[in-house]
C-alpha positions in Angstrom: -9.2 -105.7 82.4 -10.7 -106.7 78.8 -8.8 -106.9 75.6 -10.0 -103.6 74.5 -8.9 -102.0 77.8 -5.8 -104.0 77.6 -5.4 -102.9 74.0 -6.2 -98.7 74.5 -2.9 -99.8 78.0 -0.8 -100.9 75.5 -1.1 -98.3 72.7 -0.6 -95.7 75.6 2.5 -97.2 77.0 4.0 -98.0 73.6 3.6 -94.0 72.8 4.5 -92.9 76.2 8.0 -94.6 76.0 8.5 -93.9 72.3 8.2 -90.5 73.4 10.5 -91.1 76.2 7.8 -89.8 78.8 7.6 -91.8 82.1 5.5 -95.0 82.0 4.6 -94.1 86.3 4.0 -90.8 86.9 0.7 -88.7 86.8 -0.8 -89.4 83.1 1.2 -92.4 82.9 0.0 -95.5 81.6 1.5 -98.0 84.2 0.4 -94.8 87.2 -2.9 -96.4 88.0 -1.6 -100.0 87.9 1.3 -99.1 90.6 -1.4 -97.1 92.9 -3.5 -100.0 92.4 -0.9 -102.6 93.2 0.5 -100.5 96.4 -2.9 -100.3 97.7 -3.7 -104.2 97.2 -0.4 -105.1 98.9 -1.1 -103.3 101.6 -4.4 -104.4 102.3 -2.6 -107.6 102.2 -0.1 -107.5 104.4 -2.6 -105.9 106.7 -4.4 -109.4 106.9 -0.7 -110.9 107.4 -0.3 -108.5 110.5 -3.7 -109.2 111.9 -3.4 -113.5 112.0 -2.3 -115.2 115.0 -1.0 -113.2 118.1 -2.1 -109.7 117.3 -5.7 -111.1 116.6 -5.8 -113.0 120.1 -4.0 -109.5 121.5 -7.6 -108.2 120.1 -6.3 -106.1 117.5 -8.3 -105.2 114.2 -8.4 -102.7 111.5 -9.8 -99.8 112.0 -10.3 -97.8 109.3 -7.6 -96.4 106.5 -5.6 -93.5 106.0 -4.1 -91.6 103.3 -0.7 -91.0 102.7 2.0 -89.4 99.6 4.7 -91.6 98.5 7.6 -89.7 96.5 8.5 -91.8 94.0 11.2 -90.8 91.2 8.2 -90.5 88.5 5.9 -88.3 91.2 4.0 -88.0 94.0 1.9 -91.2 94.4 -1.3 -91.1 97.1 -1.7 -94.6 98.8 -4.3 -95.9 101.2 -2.8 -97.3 104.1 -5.1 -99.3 106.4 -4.8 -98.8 110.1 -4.7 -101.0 113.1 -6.4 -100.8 116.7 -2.6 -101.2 118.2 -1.1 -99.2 115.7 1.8 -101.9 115.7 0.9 -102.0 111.6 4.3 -101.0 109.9 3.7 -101.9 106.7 7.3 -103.4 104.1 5.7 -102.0 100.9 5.7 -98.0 101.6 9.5 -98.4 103.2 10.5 -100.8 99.6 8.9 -97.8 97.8 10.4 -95.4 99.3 13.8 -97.2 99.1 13.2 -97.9 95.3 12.2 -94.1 94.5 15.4 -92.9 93.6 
């Protein structure tokens, strides 16, 4: 993100919560961030999964799938990446769904 991106963020949020609208859901300034975070946790607890045993078991990814998270704010579509085994049960969706309120 550049300063003026970072600046046009902050001027968004700033007004959004002035105005007492929500910071996360659709239109939100922080909506795109959380999406984007969700997504690169997931990816990385994918590579977590797929070290050690379940590599030498011969499991990989294959492929990714979408899915809805409620959130309080929202609806929230993630990209969940899939495993051969389809042992992959990834922490972040269940923290996210616990956190939702």
């Amino acid at each position: 993100m550049n300063t003026k991106e970072y600046q046009e963020l902050k001027a968004k949020a700033l007004s959004q919560f002035r105005s007492g609208k929500s910071l996360f859901s659709k239109g939100g300034a922080f909506a795109p961030l959380l999406k984007q975070f969700l997504d690169e946790a997931l990816n990385a607890e994918m590579e977590a999964h797929l070290k050690g045993e379940e590599r030498e078991k011969g499991n990989k990814r294959n492929g990714l799938r979408k899915k809805t998270v409620k959130t309080s704010a929202g609806n929230l579509s993630i990209i969940t990446p899939q495993d051969r085994h389809s042992s992959f049960e990834p922490q972040i969706r269940q923290q996210a769904r616990n956190h939702s309120g």
